[in-house]
N, C-alpha and C positions, 0 to 999 in steps of 0.2 A: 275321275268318275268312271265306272264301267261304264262301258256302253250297253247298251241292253241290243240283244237282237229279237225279232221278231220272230216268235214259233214261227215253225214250217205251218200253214194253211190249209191243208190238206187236210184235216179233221172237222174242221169249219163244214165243209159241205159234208152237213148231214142230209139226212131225206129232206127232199125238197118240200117246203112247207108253203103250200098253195091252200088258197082258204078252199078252195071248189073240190081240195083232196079230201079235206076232213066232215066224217060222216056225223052226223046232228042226230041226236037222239032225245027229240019232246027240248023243253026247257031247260036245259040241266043248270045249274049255279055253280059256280067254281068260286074260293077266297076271289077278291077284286086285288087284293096286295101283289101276286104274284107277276099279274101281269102289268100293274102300276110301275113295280121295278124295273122290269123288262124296257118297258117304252123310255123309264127317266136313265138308264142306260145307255140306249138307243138314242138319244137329247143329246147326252153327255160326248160320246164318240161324235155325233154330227158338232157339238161345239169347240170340241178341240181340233177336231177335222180343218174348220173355218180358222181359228187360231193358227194353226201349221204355216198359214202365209204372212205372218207378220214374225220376222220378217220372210222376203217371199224366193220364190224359188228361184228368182235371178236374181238376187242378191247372197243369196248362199253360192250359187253357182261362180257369181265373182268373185268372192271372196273367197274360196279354195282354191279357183286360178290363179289369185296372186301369192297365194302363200304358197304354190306349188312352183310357181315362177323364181318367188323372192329363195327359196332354197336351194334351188335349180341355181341360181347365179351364184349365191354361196358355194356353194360344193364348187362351182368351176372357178371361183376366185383362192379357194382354202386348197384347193385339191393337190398342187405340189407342194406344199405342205413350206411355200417362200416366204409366205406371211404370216407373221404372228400375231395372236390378237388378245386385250386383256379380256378382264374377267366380265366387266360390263358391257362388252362387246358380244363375249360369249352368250352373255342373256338376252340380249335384242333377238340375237340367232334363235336360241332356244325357244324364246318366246313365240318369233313365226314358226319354227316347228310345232310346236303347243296350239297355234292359232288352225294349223293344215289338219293337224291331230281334228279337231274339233269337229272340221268342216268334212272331214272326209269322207264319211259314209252319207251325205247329206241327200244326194241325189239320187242314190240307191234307194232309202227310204223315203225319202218324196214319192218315189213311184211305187212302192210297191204297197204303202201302208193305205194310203185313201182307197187303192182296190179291194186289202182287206177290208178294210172300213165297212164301204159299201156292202159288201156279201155280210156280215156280221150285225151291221142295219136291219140289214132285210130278215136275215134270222132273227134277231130278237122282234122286231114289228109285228112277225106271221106266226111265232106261237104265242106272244100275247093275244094277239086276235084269235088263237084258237083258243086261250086259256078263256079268254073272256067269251068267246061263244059258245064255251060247256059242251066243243069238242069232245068223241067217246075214242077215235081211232085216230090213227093219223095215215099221212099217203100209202103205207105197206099194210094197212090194214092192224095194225100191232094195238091195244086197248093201253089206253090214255089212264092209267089208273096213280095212284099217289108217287109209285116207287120209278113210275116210267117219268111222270111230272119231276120229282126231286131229281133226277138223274140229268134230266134236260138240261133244267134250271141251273144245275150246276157247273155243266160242259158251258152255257151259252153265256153263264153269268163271267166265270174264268176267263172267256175268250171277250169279251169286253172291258173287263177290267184290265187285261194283258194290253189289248190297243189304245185306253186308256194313257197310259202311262207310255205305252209305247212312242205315241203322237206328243204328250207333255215332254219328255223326255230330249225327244228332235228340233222339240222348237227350244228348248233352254240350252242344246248344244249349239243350236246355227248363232242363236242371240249372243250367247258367251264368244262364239269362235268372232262373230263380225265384229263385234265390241273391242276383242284382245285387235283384231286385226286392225282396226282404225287407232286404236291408242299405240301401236308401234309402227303405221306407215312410214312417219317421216323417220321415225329413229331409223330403221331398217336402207329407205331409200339413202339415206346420209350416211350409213356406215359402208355401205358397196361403194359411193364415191372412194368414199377413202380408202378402201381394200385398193381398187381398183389403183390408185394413186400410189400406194404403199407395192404393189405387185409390180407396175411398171418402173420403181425405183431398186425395187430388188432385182428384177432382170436385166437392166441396165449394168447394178454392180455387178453383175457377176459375170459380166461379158468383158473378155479379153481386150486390154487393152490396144490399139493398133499404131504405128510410129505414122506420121503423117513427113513427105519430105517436105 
C-alpha cells in the first residue's frame, strides 16, 4: 500500500474565521446544506480522530521497537554472511521487515495529524456558523458573495476529506503492522535462537585447530 502523506498545512490557515469578524447585514438566509456539510465533516474528522487510538499510541510505539530490534539482531547474526538460511526462514525475516515497514511513520503522524485536525475543526465549525448566520464579509473585509462561498467550500471541504483518509489510513497501518507483528513473534524469536546456535557452530569450525600435548 502507498502510504499516503499528509499535505504540508500551511494552506489550512486561511483568514482567521472569528464569528465577532464577520459583519451582519439585517437577516440574510443562506441554503442550510452548505453549512450542514461543513459540521458532518467536522463529526467526521473528530470520529476518526478518536478511532487513531485503538490501537493506541503505545502500542504502535512498541511494536516498531520490536520490529526495529528483531532486524537489528538479524543483520548482526546474517551480517558475515557464516550462516545460511532457507527459504522460510527468509520470510519470518522478511515478514518483520514488512511488520517495521508498517509501523514506521506511526509516531510522526500520531503527532502531527490530530494538530491538523484541530485547526481544520475549527475552520470548518467558524464558516458554517458564518454560512448559517448570513455573514456578508468575512475578517479582511472581502464580500461573502456565491463565487467567494464555492471557493471556500471547496479548499475547506478538500482539506477534510484529505485528513479523512489521512487518519483512516494510519489507523489500518498500525492495526495491520501490530497484527503481522504478534503473528510472527514467536516465529522470529525462535529462528535467532537458532541463527544464533548455527553462528556459534560455524565460528568454532573455522577456527584453527590447536595440538594439545
Amino acid at each position: 500500500m502507498k502510504n499516503f502523506t499528509p499535505p504540508p498545512f500551511a494552506f489550512i490557515a486561511l483568514a482567521s474565521w472569528t464569528i465577532a469578524a464577520w459583519t451582519l447585514t439585517g437577516c440574510i438566509s443562506r441554503d442550510s446544506q452548505p453549512a450542514v456539510q461543513l459540521r458532518e465533516l467536522s463529526d467526521s474528522i473528530r470520529t476518526e480522530l478518536a478511532c487513531l487510538q485503538t490501537p493506541s499510541d503505545a502500542a504502535s510505539a512498541t511494536a516498531f521497537a520490536w520490529t526495529d530490534d528483531q532486524l537489528r539482531e538479524f543483520r548482526l547474526l546474517l551480517d558475515e554472511e557464516r550462516v545460511e538460511i532457507s527459504k522460510q526462514e527468509g520470510q519470518i525475516i522478511s515478514d518483520v521487515s514488512r511488520a517495521r515497514r508498517l509501523l514506521k511513520d506511526q509516531a510522526q503522524r500520531r503527532s502531527s495529524l490530530p494538530k491538523a485536525a484541530e485547526r481544520a475543526m475549527s475552520q470548518l465549525t467558524n464558516l458554517a456558523n458564518a454560512l448559517s448566520a448570513g455573514a456578508t464579509h468575512d475578517a479582511n473585509g472581502d464580500a461573502m458573495d456565491s463565487a467567494y462561498i464555492a471557493k471556500e467550500m471547496k479548499t475547506e471541504i478538500q482539506i477534510a476529506r484529505d485528513l479523512v483518509r489521512a487518519l483512516q489510513e494510519t489507523q489500518d497501518l498500525a492495526i495491520r503492522g501490530i497484527r503481522l507483528r504478534e503473528s510472527i513473534a514467536s516465529s522470529s524469536d525462535s529462528l535467532q535462537t537458532v541463527l544464533r546456535s548455527r553462528l556459534a557452530k560455524a565460528i568454532l569450525g573455522s577456527e584453527p585447530n590447536v595440538d594439545r600435548e
